[in-house]
KEPAKOL-198583 format. One record per residue (C-alpha): residue number from 1; residue in one letter; x negated, y negated, z negated. Coordinates in Angstrom, 3 decimals, padded with zeros to 6 digits. Last residue first. Layout:
   num   residuo         xx         yy         zz
   NUM         A          X          Y          Z
...
END
This chain:
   num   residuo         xx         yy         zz
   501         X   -068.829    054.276    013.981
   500         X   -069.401    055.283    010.681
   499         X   -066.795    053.622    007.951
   498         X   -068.328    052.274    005.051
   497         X   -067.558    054.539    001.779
   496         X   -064.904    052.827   -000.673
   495         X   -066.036    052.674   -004.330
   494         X   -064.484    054.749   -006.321
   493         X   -063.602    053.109   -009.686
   492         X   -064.533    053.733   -013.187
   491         X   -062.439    053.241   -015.704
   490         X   -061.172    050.562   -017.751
   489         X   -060.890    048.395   -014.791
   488         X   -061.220    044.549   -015.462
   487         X   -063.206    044.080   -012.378
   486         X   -059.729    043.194   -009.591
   485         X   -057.372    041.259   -011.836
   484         X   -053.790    041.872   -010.968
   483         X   -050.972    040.213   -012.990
   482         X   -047.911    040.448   -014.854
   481         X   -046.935    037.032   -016.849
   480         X   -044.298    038.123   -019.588
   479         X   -042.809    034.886   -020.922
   478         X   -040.470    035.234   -023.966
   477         X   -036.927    034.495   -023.204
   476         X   -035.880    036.394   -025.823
   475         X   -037.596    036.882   -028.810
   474         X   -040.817    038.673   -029.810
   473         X   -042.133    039.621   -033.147
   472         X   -040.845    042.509   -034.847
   471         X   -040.763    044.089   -031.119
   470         X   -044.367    043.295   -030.427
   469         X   -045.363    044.856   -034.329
   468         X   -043.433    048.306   -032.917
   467         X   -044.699    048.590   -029.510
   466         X   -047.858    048.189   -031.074
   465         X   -047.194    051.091   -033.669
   464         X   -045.274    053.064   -030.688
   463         X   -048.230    053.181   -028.886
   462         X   -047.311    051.221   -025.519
   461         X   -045.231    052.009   -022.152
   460         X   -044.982    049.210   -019.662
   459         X   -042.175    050.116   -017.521
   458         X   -042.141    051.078   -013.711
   457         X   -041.488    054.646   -013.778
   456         X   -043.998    055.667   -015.625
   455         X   -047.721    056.834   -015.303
   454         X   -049.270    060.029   -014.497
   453         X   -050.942    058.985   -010.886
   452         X   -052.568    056.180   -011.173
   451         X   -050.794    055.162   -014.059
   450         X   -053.378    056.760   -016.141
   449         X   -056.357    055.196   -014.862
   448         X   -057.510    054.008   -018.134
   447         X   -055.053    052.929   -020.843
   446         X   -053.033    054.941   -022.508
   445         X   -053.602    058.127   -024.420
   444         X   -051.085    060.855   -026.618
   443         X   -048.355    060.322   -024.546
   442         X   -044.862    061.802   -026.208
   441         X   -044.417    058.648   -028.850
   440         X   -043.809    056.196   -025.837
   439         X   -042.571    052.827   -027.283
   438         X   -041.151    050.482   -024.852
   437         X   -042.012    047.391   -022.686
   436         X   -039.378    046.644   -019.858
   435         X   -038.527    047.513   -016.168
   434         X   -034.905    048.118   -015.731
   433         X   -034.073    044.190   -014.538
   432         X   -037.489    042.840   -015.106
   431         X   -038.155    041.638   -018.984
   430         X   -036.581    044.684   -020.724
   429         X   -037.643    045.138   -024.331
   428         X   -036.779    048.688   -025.856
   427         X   -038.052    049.985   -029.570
   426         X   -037.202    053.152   -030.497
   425         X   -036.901    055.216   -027.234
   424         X   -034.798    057.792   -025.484
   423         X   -035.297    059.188   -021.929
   422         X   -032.663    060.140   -019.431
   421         X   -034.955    061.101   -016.306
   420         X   -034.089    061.945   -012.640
   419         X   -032.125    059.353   -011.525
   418         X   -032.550    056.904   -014.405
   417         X   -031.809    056.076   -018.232
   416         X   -033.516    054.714   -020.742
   415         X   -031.873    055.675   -024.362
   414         X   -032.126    052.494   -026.694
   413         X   -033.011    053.650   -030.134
   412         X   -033.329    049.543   -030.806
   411         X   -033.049    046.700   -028.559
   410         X   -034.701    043.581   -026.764
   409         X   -033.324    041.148   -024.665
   408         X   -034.007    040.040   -021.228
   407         X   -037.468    039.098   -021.893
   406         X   -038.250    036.415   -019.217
   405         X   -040.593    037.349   -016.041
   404         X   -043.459    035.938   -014.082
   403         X   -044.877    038.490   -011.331
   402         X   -046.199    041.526   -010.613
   401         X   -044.201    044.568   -010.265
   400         X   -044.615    047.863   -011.854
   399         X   -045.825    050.447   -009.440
   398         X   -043.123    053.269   -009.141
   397         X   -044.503    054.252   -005.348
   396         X   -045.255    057.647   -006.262
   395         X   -048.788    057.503   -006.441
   394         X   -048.770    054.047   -008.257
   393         X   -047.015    055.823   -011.393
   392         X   -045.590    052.514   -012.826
   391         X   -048.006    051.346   -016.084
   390         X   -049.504    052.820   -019.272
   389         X   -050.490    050.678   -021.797
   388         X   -053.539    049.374   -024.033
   387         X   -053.025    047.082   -026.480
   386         X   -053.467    043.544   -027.872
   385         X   -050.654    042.145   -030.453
   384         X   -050.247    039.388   -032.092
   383         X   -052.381    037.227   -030.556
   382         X   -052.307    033.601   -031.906
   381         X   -051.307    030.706   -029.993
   380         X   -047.672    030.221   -031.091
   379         X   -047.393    034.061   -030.367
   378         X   -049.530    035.532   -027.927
   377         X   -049.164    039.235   -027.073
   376         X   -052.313    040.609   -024.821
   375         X   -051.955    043.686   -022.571
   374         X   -054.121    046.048   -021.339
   373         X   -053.926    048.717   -018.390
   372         X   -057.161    046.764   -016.849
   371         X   -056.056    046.495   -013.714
   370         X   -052.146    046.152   -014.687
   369         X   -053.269    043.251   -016.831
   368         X   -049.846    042.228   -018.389
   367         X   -050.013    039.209   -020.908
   366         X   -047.108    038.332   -023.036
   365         X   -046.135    034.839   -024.342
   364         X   -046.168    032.168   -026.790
   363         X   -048.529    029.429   -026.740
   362         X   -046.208    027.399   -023.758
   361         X   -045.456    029.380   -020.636
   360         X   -043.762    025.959   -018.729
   359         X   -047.054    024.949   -018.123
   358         X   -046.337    022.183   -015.339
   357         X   -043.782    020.537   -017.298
   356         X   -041.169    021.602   -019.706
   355         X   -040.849    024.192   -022.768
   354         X   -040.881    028.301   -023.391
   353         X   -038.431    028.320   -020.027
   352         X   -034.921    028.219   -019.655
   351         X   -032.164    030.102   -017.598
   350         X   -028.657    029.844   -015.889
   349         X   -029.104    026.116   -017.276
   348         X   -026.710    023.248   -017.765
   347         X   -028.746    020.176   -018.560
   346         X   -029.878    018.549   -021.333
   345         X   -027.861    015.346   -022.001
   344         X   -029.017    011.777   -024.309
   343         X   -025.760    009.756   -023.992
   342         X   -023.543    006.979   -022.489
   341         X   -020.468    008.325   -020.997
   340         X   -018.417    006.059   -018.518
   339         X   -015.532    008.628   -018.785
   338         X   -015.528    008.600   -015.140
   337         X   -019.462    009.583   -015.011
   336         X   -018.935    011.993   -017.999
   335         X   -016.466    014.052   -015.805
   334         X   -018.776    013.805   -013.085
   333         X   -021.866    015.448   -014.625
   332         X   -019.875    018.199   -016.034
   331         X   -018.431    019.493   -012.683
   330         X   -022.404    019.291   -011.412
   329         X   -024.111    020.501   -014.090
   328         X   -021.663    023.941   -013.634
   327         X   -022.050    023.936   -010.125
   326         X   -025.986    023.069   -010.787
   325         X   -026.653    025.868   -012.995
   324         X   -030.431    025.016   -013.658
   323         X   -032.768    027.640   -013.565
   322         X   -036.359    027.047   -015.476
   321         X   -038.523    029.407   -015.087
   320         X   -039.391    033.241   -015.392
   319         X   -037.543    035.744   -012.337
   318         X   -040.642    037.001   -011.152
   317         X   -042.664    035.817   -008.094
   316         X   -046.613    034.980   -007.656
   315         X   -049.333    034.627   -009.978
   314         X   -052.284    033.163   -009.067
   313         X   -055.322    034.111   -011.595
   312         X   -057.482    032.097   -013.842
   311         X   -060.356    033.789   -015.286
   310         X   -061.256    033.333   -018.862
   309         X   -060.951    037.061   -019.548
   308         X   -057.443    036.236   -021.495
   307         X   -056.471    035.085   -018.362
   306         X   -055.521    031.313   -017.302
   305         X   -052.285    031.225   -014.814
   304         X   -052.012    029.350   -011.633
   303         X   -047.918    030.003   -011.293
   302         X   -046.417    030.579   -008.609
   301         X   -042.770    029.670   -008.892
   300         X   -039.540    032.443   -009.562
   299         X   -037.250    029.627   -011.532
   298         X   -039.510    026.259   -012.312
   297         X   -036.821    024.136   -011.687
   296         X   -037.697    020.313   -012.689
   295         X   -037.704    018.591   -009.537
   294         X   -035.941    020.776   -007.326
   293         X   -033.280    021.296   -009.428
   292         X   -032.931    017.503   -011.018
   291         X   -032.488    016.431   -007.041
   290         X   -029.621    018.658   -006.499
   289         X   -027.838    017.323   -009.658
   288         X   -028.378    014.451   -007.230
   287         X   -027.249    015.384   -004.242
   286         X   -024.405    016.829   -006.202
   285         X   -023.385    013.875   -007.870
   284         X   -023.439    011.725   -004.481
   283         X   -021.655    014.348   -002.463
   282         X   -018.928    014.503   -005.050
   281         X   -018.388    010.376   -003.708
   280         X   -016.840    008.865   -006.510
   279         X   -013.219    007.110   -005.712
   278         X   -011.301    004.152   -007.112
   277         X   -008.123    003.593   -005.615
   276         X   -007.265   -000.170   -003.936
   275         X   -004.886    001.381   -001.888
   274         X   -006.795    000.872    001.012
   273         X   -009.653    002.931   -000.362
   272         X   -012.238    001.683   -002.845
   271         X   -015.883    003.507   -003.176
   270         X   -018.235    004.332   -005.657
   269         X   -021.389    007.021   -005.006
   268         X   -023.993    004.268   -004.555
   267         X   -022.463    002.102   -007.797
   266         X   -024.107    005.997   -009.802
   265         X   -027.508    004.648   -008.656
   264         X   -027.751    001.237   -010.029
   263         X   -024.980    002.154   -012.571
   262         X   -027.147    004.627   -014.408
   261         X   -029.176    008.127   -013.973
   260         X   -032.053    008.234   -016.429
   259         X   -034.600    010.601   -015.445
   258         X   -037.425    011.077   -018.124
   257         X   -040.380    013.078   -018.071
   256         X   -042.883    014.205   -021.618
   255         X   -040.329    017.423   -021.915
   254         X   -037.741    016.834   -019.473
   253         X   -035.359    014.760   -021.267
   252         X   -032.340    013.714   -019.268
   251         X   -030.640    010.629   -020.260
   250         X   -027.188    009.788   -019.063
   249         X   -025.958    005.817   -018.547
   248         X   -022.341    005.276   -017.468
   247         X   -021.730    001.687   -017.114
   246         X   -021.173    002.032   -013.532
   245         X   -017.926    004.495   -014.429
   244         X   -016.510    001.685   -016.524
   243         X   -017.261   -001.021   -014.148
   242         X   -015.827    000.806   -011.269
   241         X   -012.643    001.014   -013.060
   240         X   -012.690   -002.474   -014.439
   239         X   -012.777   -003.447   -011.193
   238         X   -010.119   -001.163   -009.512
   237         X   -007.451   -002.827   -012.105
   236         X   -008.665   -005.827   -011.178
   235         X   -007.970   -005.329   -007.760
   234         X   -004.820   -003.709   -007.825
   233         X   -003.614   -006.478   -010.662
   232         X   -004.368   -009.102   -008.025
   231         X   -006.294   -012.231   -010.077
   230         X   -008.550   -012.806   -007.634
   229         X   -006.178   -012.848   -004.450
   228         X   -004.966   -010.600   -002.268
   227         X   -002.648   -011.010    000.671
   226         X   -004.210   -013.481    001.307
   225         X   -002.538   -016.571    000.837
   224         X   -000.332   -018.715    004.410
   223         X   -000.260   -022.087    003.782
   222         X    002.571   -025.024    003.614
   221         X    002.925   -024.062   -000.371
   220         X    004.055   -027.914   -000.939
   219         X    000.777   -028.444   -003.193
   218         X   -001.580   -027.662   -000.206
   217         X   -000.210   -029.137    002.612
   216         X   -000.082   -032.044    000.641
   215         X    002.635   -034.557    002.214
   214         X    001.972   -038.489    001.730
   213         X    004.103   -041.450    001.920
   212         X    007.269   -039.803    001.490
   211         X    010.188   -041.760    003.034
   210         X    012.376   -039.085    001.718
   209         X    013.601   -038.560    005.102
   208         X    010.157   -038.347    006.226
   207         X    008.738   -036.165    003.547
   206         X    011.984   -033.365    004.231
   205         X    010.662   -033.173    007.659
   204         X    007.440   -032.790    007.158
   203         X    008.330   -030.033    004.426
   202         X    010.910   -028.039    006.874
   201         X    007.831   -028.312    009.609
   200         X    005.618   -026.930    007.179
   199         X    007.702   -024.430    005.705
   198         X    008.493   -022.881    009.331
   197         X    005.333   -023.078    010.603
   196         X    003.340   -021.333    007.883
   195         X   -000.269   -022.703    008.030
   194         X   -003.797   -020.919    008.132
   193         X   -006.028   -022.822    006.678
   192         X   -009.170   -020.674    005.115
   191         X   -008.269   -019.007    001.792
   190         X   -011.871   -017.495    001.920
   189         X   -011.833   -014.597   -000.234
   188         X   -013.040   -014.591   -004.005
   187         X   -015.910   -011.796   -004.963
   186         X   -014.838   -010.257   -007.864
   185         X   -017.725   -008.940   -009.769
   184         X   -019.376   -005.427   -009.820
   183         X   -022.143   -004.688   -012.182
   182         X   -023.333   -008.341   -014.463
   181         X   -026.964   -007.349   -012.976
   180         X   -025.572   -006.323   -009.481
   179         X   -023.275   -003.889   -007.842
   178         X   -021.729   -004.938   -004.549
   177         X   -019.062   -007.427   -004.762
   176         X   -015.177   -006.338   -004.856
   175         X   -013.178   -008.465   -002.473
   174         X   -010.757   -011.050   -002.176
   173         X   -008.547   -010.926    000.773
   172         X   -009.440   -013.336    003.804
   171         X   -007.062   -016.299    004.809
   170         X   -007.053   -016.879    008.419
   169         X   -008.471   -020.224    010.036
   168         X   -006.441   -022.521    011.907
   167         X   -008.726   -025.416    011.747
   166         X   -010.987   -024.063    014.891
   165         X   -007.902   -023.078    016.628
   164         X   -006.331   -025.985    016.555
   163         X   -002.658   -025.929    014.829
   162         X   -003.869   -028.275    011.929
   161         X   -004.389   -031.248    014.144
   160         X   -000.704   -031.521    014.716
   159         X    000.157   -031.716    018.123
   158         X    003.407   -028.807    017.948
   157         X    004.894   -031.635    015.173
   156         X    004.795   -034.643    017.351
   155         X    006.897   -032.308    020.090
   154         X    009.275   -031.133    016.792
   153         X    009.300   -034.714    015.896
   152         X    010.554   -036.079    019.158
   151         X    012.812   -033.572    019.937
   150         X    014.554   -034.136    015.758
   149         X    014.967   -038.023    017.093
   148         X    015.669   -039.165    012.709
   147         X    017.968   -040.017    010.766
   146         X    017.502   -042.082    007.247
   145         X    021.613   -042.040    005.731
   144         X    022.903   -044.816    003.630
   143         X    025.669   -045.361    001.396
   142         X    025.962   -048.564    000.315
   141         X    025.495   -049.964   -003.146
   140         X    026.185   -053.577   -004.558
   139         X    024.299   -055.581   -007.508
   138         X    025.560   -058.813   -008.042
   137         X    024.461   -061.496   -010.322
   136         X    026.509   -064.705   -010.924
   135         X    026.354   -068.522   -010.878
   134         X    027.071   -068.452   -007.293
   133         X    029.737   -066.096   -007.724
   132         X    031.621   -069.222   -009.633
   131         X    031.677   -071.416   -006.652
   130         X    032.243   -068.771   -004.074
   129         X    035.729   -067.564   -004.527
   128         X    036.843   -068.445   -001.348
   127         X    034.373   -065.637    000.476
   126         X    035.871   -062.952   -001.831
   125         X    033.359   -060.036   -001.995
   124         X    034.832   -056.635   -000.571
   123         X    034.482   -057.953    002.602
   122         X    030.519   -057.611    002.814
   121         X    030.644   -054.162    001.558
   120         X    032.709   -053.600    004.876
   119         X    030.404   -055.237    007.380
   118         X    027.824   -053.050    005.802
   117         X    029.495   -049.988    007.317
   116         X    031.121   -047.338    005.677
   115         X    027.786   -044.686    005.697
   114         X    025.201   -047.403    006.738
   113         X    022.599   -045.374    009.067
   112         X    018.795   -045.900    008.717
   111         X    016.067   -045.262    011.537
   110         X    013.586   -042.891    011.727
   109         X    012.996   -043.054    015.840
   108         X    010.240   -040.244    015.881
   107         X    007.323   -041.994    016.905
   106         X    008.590   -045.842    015.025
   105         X    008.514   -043.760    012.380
   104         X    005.198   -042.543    012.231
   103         X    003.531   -038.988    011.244
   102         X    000.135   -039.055    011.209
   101         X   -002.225   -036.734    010.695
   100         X   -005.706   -035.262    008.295
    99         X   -007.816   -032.849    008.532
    98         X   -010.666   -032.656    005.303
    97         X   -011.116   -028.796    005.159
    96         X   -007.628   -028.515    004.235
    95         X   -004.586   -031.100    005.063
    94         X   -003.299   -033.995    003.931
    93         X   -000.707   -035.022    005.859
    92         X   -000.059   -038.683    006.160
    91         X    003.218   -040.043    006.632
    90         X    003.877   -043.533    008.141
    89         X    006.752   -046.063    007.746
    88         X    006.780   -049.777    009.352
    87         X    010.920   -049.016    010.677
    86         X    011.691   -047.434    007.560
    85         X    010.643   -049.777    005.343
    84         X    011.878   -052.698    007.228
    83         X    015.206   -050.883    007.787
    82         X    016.770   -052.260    004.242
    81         X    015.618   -055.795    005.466
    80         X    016.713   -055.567    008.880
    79         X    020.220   -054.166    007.773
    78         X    020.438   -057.446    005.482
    77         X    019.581   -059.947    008.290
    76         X    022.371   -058.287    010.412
    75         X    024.882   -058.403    007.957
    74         X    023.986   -061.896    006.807
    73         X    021.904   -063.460    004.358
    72         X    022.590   -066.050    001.558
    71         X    020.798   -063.601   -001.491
    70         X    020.120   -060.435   -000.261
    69         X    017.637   -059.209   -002.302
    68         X    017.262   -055.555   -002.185
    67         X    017.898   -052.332   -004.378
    66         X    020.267   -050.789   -002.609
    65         X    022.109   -054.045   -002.535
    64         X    021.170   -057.678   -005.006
    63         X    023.240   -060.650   -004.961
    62         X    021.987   -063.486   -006.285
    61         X    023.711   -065.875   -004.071
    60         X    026.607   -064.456   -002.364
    59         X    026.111   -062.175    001.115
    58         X    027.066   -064.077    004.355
    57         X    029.607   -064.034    006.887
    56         X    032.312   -064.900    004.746
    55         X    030.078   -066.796    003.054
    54         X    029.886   -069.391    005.354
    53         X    033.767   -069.846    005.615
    52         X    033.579   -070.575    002.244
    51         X    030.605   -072.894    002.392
    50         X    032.385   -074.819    005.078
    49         X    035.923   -074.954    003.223
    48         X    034.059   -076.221    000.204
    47         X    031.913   -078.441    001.823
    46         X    034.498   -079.926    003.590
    45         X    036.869   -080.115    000.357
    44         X    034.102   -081.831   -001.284
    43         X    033.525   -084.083    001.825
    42         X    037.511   -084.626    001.810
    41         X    037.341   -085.181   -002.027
    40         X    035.038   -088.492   -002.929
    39         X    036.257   -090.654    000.674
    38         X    040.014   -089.845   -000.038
    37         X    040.103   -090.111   -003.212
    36         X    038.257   -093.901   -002.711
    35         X    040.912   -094.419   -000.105
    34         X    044.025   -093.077   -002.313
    33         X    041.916   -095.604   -004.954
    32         X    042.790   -098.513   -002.452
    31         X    045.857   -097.328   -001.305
    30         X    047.021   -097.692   -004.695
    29         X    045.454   -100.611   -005.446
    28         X    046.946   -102.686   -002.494
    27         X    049.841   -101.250   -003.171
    26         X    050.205   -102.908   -006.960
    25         X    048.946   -105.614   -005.212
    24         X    051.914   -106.114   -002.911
    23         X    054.224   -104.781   -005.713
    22         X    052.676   -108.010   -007.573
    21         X    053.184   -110.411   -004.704
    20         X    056.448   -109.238   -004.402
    19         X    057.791   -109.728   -007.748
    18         X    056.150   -113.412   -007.384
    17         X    058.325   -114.400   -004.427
    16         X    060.818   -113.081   -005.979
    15         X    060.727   -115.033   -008.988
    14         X    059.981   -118.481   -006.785
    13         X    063.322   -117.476   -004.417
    12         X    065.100   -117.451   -008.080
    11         X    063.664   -120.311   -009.271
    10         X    064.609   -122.249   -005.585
     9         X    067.860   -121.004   -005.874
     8         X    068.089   -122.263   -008.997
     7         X    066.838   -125.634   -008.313
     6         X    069.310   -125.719   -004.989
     5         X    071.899   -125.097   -007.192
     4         X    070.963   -127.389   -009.604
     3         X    070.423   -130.270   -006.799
     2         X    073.691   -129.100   -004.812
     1         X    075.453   -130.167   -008.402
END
């Protein structure tokens, strides 16, 4: 009996023994893999709580701000990069006439400000959530503002090349040229490099903030224009003026001469005022209307004239000639000059002559020989008329004048009329003032020494057949040369006695 209850007891001792062995191993497994847990996930969770805490002070992996990589860095590192530009920045001015400057940063302080603070961008990402950022892109914004020492720049700014005196050069207004083979031209000023202050410090400082590389001078307007340039209305206006009165080109025909007055002379008489008003000089027309006067006027000159006796005489005074009306000429002149006339022009005359040059008689005229009391009429070279006349009374001081005269006009039944005398006549042609050539039906004779002290009172009276055939013929403006010729005498002359002493 003790020996099966010792058996059993000794089973059921064996049986636990064995349920304990295999809770013991059961343990012993358990702790074992805890262990192996243990060892795999406390470096992970190491890791993980390092990294985290690492990226709380540090951007994520591929993330990208303003613009820059900023992958794994910190606050600090990622100012430095955004400032890198700023801090190596330099502006160059390009100036004219080749000057050039240099604006640095590192002169002037530039520097950026973070509007919010980077620190804050940098707590907007989740540091725990790491793992997955890491496989992600990121691109983040800040505000940011470039400042700058304003002392410093405006000292930098007062050392600028530009301000010397031998680069600040003053602009210079286009001009008008002087007149040459294409007439006037625009002549362009100098635009020389005189700068604006104000816009150029306003442009230097709106490069730099910009981060600008370069500034043009030229293209940002930094310079101070003429006041005119070539395109000015004023100026072009004034231009085509002056061209239009320098394209003026008048002709004057004197017989075998020519004067041709033209832009090379008129441009002489053209000026501009400050208004940019186009003026011709009055003095310039008249000097030369002036010129065509003394040059071609033949009014009242002596005359070397060849007789019908084929011997030249000197003839002196009269009224015969050309006269030009140079007021008149003048007031004409200039209004073509302004229009910028082109044409072939006579001249305004008082008076004309038979034709131009230094015979101005031509083939048709009258000759007077008070000596010989005859006359010759010429008309287109053949004589018309030859006669004998009676003259001025010479012994009461009614001689007829000598001279070169124009018939005035010429007149029928005329009645002459004078202080003591009211005399009618068929056939009247004045040539000086109230001396003219007339019939004279109550004188039987002529010729001879009948003036000497029974002739007229000045005129030139003929046979009324002569006077007749001269007035069917003649025209006004006929020349009537009265001359002297000492041994043409019709009669016979007393010789003076010599003086006894």
């Amino acid at each position: 009996m003790a020996t099966k209850t010792t058996d059993r007891n000794n089973k059921i001792n064996s049986k636990s023994t064995g349920t304990k062995k295999r809770v013991s191993k059961r343990k012993k497994r358990m702790r074992t893999w805890i262990l192996i847990d243990v060892l795999v996930l406390l470096p992970l969770l190491l890791l993980y709580i390092s990294l985290s805490f690492y990226y709380h002070n540090h951007f994520f992996r591929n993330t990208v701000v303003n613009g820059y990589n900023t992958s794994n860095m910190t606050v600090n590192e990622v100012e430095d990069v955004i400032n890198s530009q700023v801090k190596s920045y330099r502006l160059q001015l390009i100036q004219r006439n080749g000057v050039t400057d240099t604006i640095t940063g590192e002169y002037i302080n530039l520097h950026t400000e973070f509007e919010g603070g980077m620190s804050d961008l940098l707590k907007k990402q989740n540091a725990f959530s790491w793992p997955l950022s890491l496989f992600e892109s990121k691109e983040l914004q800040i505000k940011t503002m470039i400042t700058l020492d304003e002392d410093l720049l405006k000292y930098k700014f007062k050392k600028l090349n530009c301000f010397d005196e031998a680069n600040n050069v003053e602009p210079t207004n286009a001009t008008i040229s002087e007149y040459g083979e294409n007439g006037f031209e625009i002549t362009p000023g100098n635009p020389g490099a005189k700068v604006n202050e104000e816009k150029l410090y306003e442009a230097i400082k709106n490069a730099v903030l910009s981060l600008e590389p370069t500034l043009s001078l030229e293209e940002a307007g930094c310079y101070e224009a003429a006041n005119l340039s070539t395109e000015a209305p004023e100026l072009l206006a004034a231009l085509e003026k002056m061209n239009k009165i320098a394209g003026t080109k008048i002709t004057y025909e004197f017989g075998e001469d020519t004067e041709v007055l033209d832009g090379e002379e008129i441009s002489k008489w053209l000026s501009v005022d400050d208004e940019y008003q186009v003026h011709l000089d009055p003095a310039g027309v008249k000097e030369y209307v002036d010129y065509i006067g003394k040059t071609y006027n033949s009014f009242g000159k002596t005359r070397k004239f060849m007789t019908s006796y084929e011997k030249e005489v000197e003839v002196k005074g009269g009224d015969y000639g050309w006269w030009l009306d140079r007021a008149t000429e003048v007031s004409q002149l200039t209004d073509l000059i302004l229009n910028g006339e082109q044409q072939v022009r006579k001249p305004v005359y008082f008076q004309t002559a038979q034709q131009y040059g230094s015979d101005d008689i031509g083939d048709t005229y009258v000759e007077v020989n008070l000596t010989a009391q005859h006359l010759f009429f010429y008309k287109d070279g053949n004589l018309v008329v030859e006669s004998d006349f009676v003259s001025g009374n010479l012994s009461k001081e009614f001689g007829t004048p000598t001279g070169t005269y124009p018939v005035q006009y010429k007149d029928l039944n005329a009645t002459l009329v004078g202080e003591d005398y009211e005399t009618p006549v068929k056939y009247w042609m004045p040539f000086n003032k109230n001396i003219g050539f007339h019939d004279a039906n109550w004188r039987s004779k002529f010729g001879e020494d009948i003036y000497l002290t029974s002739g007229s009172h000045g005129c030139i009276n003929m046979p009324p057949e002569n006077a007749k055939t001269m007035y069917q013929n003649i025209e006004r403006g006929v020349a009537v040369i009265v001359y002297e010729l000492p041994g043409t005498e019709s009669y016979e002359v007393e010789k003076e006695k010599p003086k006894k002493n």
